[in-house]
BAVEX-916877 format. One record per residue (C-alpha): residue in three letters; x, y, z. Coordinates in pm, whole numbers, plus 50000, padded with zeros to 5 digits. Example, Ala and Ser with C-alpha at 12.3 -4.5 7.8 and 13.67 -1.06 7.14 Angstrom:
# BAVEX-916877
ALA512304955050780;SER513674989450714;
END
This chain:
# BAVEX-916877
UNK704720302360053;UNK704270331859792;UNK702710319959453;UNK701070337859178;UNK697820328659036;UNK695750329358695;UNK692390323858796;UNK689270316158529;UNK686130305958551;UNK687130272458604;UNK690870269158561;UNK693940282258758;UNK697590279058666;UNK700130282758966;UNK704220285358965;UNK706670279859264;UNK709220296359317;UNK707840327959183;UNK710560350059145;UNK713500325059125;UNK717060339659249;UNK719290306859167;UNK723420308059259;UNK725350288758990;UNK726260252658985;UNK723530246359277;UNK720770216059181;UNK717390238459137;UNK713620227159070;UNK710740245358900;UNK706840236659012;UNK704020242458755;UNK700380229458842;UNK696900232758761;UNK693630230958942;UNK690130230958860;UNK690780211658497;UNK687800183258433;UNK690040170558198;UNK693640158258218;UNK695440193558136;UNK698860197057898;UNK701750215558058;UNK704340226657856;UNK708170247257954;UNK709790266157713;UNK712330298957733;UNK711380332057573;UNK715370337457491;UNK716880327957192;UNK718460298657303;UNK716810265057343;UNK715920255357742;UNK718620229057856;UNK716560211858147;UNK715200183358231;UNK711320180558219;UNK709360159358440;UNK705480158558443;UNK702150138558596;UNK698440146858557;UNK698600184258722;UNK702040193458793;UNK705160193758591;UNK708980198258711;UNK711580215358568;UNK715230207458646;UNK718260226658632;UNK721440204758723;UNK723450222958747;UNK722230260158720;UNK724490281258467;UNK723880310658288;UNK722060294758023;UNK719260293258245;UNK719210331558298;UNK715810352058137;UNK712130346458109;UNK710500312458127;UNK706930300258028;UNK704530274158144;UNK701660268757923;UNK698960248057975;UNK695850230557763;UNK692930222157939;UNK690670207257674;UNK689580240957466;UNK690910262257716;UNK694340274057723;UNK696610296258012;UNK700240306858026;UNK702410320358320;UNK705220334458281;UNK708830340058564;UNK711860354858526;UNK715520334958619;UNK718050351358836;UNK721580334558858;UNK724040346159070;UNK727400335559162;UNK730220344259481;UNK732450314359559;UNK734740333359743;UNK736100364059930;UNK737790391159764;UNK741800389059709;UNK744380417259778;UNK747220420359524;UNK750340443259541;UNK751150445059941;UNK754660428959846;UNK755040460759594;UNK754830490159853;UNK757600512759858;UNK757910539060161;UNK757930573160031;UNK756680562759696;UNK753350560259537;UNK751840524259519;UNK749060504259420;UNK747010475159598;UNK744010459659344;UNK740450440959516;UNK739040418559276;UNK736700394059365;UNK737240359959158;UNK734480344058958;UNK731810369859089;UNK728300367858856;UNK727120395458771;UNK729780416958740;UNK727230445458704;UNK725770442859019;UNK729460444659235;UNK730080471759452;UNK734020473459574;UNK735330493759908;UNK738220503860091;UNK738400507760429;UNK740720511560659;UNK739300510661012;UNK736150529961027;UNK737320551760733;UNK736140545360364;UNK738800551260193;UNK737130546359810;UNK734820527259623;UNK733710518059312;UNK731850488159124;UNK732790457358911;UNK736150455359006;UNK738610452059008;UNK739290484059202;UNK743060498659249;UNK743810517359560;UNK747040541559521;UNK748870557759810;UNK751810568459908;UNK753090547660227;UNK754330562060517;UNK756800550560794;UNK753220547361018;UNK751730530860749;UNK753950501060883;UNK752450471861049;UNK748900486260997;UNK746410469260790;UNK743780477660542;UNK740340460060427;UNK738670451760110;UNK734840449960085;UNK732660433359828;UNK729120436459798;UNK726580418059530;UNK723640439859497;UNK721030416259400;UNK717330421159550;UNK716220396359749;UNK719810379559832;UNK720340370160167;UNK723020386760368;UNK725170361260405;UNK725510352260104;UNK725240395159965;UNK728690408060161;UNK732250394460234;UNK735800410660317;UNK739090406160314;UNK741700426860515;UNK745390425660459;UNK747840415860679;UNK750300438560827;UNK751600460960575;UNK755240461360538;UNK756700492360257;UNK760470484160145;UNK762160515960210;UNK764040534359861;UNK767340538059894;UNK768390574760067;UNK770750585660352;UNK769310592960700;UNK767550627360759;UNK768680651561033;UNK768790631961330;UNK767740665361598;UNK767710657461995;UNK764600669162165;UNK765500673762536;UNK762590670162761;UNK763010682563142;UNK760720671363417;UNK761130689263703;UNK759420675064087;UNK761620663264387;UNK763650652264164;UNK764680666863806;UNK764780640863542;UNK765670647263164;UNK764820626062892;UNK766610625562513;UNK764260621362209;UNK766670608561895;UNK765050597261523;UNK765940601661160;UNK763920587160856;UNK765960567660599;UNK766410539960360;UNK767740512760522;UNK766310530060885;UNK769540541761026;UNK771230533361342;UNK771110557461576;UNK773810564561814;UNK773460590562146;UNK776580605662289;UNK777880624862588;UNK781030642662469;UNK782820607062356;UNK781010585162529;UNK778260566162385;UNK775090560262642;UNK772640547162408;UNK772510528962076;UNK769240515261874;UNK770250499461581;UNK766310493761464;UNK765470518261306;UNK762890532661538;UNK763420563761782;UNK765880562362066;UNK764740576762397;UNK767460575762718;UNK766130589463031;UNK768260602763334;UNK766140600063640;UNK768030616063913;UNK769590642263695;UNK773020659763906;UNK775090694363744;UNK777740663263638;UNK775230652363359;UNK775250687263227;UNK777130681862861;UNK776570682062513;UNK774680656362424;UNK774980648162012;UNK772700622761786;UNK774110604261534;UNK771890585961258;UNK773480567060973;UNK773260538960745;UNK775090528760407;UNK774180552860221;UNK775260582960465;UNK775070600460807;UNK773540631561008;UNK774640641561359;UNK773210670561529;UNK774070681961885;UNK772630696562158;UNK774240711562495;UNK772390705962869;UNK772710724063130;UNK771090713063509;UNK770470742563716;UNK769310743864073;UNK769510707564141;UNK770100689064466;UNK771630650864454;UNK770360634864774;UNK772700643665030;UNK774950616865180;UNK775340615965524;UNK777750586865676;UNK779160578466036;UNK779950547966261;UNK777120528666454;UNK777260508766795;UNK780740529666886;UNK781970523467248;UNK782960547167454;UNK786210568167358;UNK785830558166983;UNK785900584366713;UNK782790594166544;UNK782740607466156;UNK779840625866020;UNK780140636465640;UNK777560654865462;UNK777820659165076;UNK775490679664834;UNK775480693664511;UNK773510724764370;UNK773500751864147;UNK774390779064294;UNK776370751864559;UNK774340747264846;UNK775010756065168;UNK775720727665476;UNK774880724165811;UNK775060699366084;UNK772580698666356;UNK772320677066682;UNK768920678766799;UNK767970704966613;UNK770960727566740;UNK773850739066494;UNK777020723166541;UNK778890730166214;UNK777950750065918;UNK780370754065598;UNK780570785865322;UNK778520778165010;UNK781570789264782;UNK784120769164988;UNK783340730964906;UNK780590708164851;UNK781200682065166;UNK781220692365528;UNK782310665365854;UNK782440671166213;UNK784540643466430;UNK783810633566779;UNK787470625466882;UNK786210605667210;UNK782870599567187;UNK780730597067588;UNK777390587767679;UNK775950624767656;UNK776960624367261;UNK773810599367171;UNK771680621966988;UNK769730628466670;UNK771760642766397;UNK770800655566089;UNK772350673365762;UNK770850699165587;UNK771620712665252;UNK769890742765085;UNK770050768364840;UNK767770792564671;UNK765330769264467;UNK764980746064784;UNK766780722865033;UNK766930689765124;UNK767470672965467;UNK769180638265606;UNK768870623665939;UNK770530593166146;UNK770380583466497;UNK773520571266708;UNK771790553867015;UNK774750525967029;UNK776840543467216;UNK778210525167534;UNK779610541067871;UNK780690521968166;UNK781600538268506;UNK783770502268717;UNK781490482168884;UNK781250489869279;UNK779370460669498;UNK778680481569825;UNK777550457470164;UNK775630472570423;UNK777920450070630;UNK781240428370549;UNK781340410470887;UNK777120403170973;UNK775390391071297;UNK773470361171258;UNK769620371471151;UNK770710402971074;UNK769610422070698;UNK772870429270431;UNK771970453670128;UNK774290442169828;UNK773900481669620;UNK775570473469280;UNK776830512569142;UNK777260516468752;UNK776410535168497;UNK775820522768113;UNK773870527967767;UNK772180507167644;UNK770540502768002;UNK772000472368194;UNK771270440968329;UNK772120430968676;UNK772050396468845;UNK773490384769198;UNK774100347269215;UNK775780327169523;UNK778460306669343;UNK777740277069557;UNK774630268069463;UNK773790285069152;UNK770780309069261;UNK770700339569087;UNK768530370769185;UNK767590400268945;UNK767230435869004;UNK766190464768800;UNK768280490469010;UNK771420471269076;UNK769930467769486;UNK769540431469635;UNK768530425670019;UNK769180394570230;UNK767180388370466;UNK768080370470786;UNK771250357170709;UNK772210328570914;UNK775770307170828;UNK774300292670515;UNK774730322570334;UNK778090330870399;UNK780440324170099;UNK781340334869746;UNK778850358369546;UNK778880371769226;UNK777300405269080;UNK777330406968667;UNK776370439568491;UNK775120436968083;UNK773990453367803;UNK773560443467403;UNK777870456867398;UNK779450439367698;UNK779580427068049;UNK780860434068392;UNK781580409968665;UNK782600416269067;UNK783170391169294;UNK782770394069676;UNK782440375970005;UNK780510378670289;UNK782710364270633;UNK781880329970654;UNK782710338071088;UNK780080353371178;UNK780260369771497;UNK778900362871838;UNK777200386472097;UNK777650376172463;UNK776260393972811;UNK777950398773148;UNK775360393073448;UNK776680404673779;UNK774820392674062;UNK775240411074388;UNK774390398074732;UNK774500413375084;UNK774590391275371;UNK774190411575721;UNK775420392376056;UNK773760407676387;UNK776150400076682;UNK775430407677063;UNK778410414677221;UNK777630429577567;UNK773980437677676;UNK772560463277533;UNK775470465177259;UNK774720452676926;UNK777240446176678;UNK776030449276316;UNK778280431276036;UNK777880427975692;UNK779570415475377;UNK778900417075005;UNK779090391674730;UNK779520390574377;UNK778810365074126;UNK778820363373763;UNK777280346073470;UNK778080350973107;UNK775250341672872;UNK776560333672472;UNK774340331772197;
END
């Protein structure tokens, strides 16, 4: 700890603290002692100003303690401790600092600000000691924006409309050597600033068109006008009112998707009570294509009617054409209207295709395409048999004939006992058919837009086969009749023998 020293042959004299910096109205203590006295030493305090010293005094054989409760001005200057060592006799002398800054600095006058006219905000820092040593600054963000020393300092500007809602700061600074920084700097910043407006009618109130131009073309309407109260301001399209801000702060409307309809005049209106400004502004939307619609009928059946309509608009109009797989089926004049259609009075299985609508002009085209894939055909159900009337362990082909889109379905079920058989080309086999399978069956054809059913029967009297064996037998009779004379006769006979299965 830093102490200063008078050193003699035999005597030294010592003060703490040395260089005393003291903020008013704190309790404070002075330390004089001596070493090296033989004797019991004298010490003395007394103030070199021409005031008396107003503390308390406190002393034992080598050290004596001055007092200062509280600390106040009166305390400020030059300060001596003297002491008396039998014949010998020292003195050390300090200076006093005092200092005082209770508080942050205050902003007056933000509830005075007038937009458009020159005001004044004042920093002044309240009970700051010593005034002399103050050092005052505006700033707003990193911007000093003056500064100047004992305070308090006035800042005068004009306010703006941006000025709004922004804030500004006050900084105070006590340069004293040897104060601490915490205790050397404070600030103060404002809250959001907030300038009355003087009393005047809107200004012109122009429209600023903006045009963004990509797949799509989209426009965008910039309105404002200053004034005091902040106007209303009102967008129109001939009569009719799209947008109205009734804040004061700039309208913006935005078309996205901008078609040659929304080409107009466009006017801006700004006005409050103490008078109004319009000013108008005409837009025009060249070379623009709306999206095209495209419409017709899905999951038609057979020998409906089909509608295709494709609409676009353009500047210069567009020209139309619709394609089916790629090929042209229709095409309309550019100058003759702005929708084409093409009917399919009676629409068959070959008419499932791609379609697609295209629309172009000179600054570009645009294209639309739908699929119709739901279109059902039926040819009548035919159930062929390989054989109406079969033999017993004989093979019968059941060929099921018809035609359909979506693809079909077809099952063969005996309706006697339920059992139903699949088949991915309409062609069932039975093999070996014996009398349990004669009877009732039942062939049904679907899809996702119908059914077919044919019912057929296979003879339950199956025929029989039979075979005619014809035996034949000769019997020959010798007969001797005279000698020498043989008489030979002979006979044949038949029998028969049918054989059924």
């Amino acid at each position: 700890m830093p102490r200063s020293e008078i050193l003699s042959k035999r005597l030294r004299v010592s003060l703490f603290p040395r260089d005393p910096l003291l903020r008013l109205g704190e309790h404070q203590q002075l330390l004089c002692w001596v070493e090296d006295c033989p004797v019991k030493p004298t010490l003395f305090w007394s103030s070199l100003e021409d005031h008396p010293l107003s503390a308390l005094r406190s002393s034992n054989l080598t050290h004596s303690v001055l007092t200062l409760d509280p600390v106040g001005r009166e305390h400020e200057g030059s300060l001596l401790c003297s002491v008396t060592c039998g014949e010998e006799k020292r003195q050390l002398q300090t200076s006093v600092r005092v200092y005082s800054f209770p508080s942050a600095p205050v902003i007056a006058g933000q509830d005075q600000l007038k937009l458009g006219v020159e005001s004044a905000l004042t920093c002044h820092v309240p009970d700051i000691y010593p005034t002399a040593h103050l050092n005052l600054t505006w700033v707003r963000g990193d911007t000093v924006l003056m500064s100047g020393t004992s305070g308090p300092l006035e800042y005068r500007f004009t306010p703006q409309k941006q000025d709004s809602g922004g804030s500004i700061t006050c900084r105070a600074t006590l340069e004293m050597e040897k104060l601490s920084d915490p205790n050397r700097t404070r600030e103060t910043t404002s809250g959001p600033l907030k300038a009355d407006y003087s009393p005047s009618p809107p200004s012109d109130a122009p429209v600023v068109v903006t045009i963004s131009e990509g797949v799509e073309v989209m426009v965008t309407f910039t309105c404002s006008s200053d004034g005091a109260p902040p106007p209303k301001l009102l967008l129109k399209k001939g009569e009719e009112v799209v947008q109205l801000d009734e804040d004061g702060s700039p309208l913006t409307f935005s078309i996205r998707s901008a078609a040659l309809e929304d080409s107009a005049s466009y006017l801006c209106e700004a006005s409050n009570k103490h008078g109004s400004q319009a000013v108008s502004s005409f837009v025009t939307i060249r070379g623009q294509f709306a999206p095209t619609s495209f419409s017709l009928y899905f999951e038609v059946l057979e020998g409906q009617r089909v509608t295709f309509t494709c609409r676009a608009d353009g500047a210069p109009p567009p020209t139309l054409v619709i394609k089916r797989n790629g090929e042209e089926l229709h095409v309309n004049s550019p100058t003759s209207s702005s929708l084409l259609t093409f009917d399919i009075s009676s629409v068959v299985l070959e008419d499932s295709a791609q379609y697609q609508c295209d629309a172009f002009n000179q600054y570009g085209n645009q294209s639309e395409v739908e699929l119709v894939s739901n279109c059902f055909h039926s040819f009548p159900l035919q159930v062929l048999l390989s054989s109406e009337h079969p033999v017993e362990g004989q093979n019968v082909t059941v060929c099921c004939q018809t035609i359909s889109y979506p693809p079909s379905a077809v099952t063969l079920q005996k309706m006697t006992n339920g059992t139903v058989l699949s088949s991915s080309n309409g062609t069932f086999l039975l093999v070996n058919v014996t009398a349990r399978d004669s009877g009732l069956y039942q062939v049904n054809v679907t899809n996702d837009l119908g059914y077919q059913i044919k019912v057929f029967s296979i003879n339950r009297e199956l025929k029989s086969y039979s075979a005619l064996i014809i035996f034949r037998i000769k019997v020959v009779i010798f007969c001797i009749v005279w000698p020498g004379i043989q008489l030979i006769f002979w006979r044949d006979f038949f029998f028969f023998s049918v054989l059924n299965n």
